[in-house]
C-alpha positions, 0 to 999 in steps of 0.5 A: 125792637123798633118800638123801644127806638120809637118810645125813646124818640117819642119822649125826646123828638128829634129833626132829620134831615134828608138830602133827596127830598123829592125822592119818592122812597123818601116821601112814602117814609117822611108821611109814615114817620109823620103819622107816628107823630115821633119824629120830624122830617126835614125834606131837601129841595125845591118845595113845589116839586116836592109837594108836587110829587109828594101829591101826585104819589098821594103821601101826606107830608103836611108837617114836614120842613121843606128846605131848599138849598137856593132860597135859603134865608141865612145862606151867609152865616152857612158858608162863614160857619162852614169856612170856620169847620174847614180851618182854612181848607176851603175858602167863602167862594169854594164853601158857597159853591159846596153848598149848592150841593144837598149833600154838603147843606143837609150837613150844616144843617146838622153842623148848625144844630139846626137839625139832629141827624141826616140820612141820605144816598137814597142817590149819592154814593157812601162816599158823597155822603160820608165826605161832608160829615168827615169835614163838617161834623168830624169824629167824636173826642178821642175817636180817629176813624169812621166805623160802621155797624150792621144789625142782624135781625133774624125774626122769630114767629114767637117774637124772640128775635135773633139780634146781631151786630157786626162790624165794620162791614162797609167803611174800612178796608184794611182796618188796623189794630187801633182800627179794629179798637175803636171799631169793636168799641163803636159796634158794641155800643151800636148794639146796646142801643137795639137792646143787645147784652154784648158778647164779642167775638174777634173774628179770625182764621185761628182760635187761640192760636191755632193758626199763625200770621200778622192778620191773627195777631193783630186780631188777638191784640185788638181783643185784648186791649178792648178787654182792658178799655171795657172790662165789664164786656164779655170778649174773646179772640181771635176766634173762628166763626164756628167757635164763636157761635156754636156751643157744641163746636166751641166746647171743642176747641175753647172749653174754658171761654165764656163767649164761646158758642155765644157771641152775638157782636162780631168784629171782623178783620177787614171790610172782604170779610165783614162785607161777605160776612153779613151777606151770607147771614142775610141772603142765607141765613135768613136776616134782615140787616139794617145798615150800614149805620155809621159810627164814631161822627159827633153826629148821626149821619147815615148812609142809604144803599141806592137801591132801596126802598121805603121801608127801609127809608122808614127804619134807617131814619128812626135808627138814625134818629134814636142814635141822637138820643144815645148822646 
């Protein structure tokens, strides 16, 4: 699966940036991107001790662009731009002092096209890296709402892998119908992009109707007018989990659906379920997730849980990347 996303990367390189670039995680991962020669890696922060601590570990990182937020050349034309993304919500001295934090320069960097893509958290929280890219790099036309997708890899010794997407798993607490749209929409594209042929089951407690309430109608509704926005996609929904992926169960209570027993893009009804959801499949199931990867920006911008490690680092940022190439 990580080969297709390194080929794509490889005919078109892109530039990432990454806001904690003195971390070690980040460093082991910027020297094992830059000798796969695919991608260049644009390390936040002080460069002597970045270089400092990249030599101590033993990472080679010869090749990466080092940027610190404090000795930036074209600071100014940074915060006239930035004022400019705010409308007027942020004045110079506000945007100057903004960008002071990695978090907020690592996104004009993005803003500025000086950069395709950004992942970082590896030591701030979601929130601090999802916040700039609301201000600064915003929603795509036509998109209200920031989503997020989670990959499901189940690996198999014959490389057949089970390959899953799951959304919104991190970001939207109590998504609404339009919500759940935009969602469903975002996750299966998200999906396609790791070679996922879309079947997309609207999770829920009934199936077809056989329970009732507002959380069921809501799903069932969202389903229907994906169906109509993507008519090629197979959809179904509401259905309950077990309907939606075991044949067997699905032949009882929804004979007729060709999505039934098959689904393999689930849309849940809120962030409880979507949350606890892919948990169950990873701890239990035996996936491995990759995510949350963030969906609707006009920009890649990617969160990394704090307690990660470098191979993880690795992933994210080629899957980050690769969603440049998706543009």
């Amino acid at each position: 699966m990580f080969q297709k996303l390194i080929d794509s990367l490889r005919a078109r390189p892109r530039k990432i940036v990454f806001t904690e670039g003195n971390d070690p995680r980040i460093l082991e991962a910027a020297a094992r991107l830059l000798s796969g020669t695919f991608l260049t890696p644009i390390l936040m922060g002080n460069e002597l001790e970045i270089l400092t601590a990249a030599q101590k570990a033993g990472f080679n990182i010869r090749g990466a662009t080092i940027i610190d937020p404090k000795t930036y050349h074209d600071t100014e034309a940074m915060v006239q731009k930035m004022v400019e993304l705010r409308h007027g919500k942020m004045t110079e001295e506000q945007c100057r002092e903004a960008l002071q934090h990695r978090n907020y320069f690592g996104t004009m960097l993005v803003a500025m096209g000086h950069a395709d893509a950004l992942l970082g958290g590896a030591t701030y929280s979601t929130a601090d890296t999802v916040r700039p890219a609301l201000q600064l790099i915003k929603t795509k036309p036509g998109n209200k709402i920031v989503s997020s997708c989670f990959i499901m890899v189940k690996p198999s010794p014959t490389g057949d892998n089970t390959v899953l997407a799951m959304g919104d798993c991190a970001i939207n607490i109590h998504p609404s119908e339009d919500d759940l749209v935009e969602i469903a929409t975002e996750t299966i594209k998200c999906g396609r992009l790791f070679g996922i042929d879309p079947k997309v089951a609207f999770l829920s407690y009934s199936t077809f109707g056989s329970g009732k309430g507002d959380d069921v109608d809501k799903m069932s509704h969202a389903a229907e007018r994906v169906k109509a926005i993507m008519p090629s996609v197979p959809i179904t929904g509401e259905i309950q989990f077990d309907a939606a992926v075991s044949p067997r169960v699905a032949h009882t209570k929804c004979p007729d659906d060709r999505v039934a027993g098959y689904a393999n893009v689930f849309i849940f009804p809120d962030i409880n379920a979507g949350n606890i959801g892919y948990k169950i499949a990873q701890r239990l199931g035996g996936f491995d997730a990759y995510g949350p990867i963030l969906c609707g920006l006009n920009a890649p911008i990617n969160d990394l849980s704090r307690g990660c490690n470098a191979e993880e680092v690795y992933s994210m940022a080629i899957i980050t990347a690769a969603q440049a190439n998706m543009v």
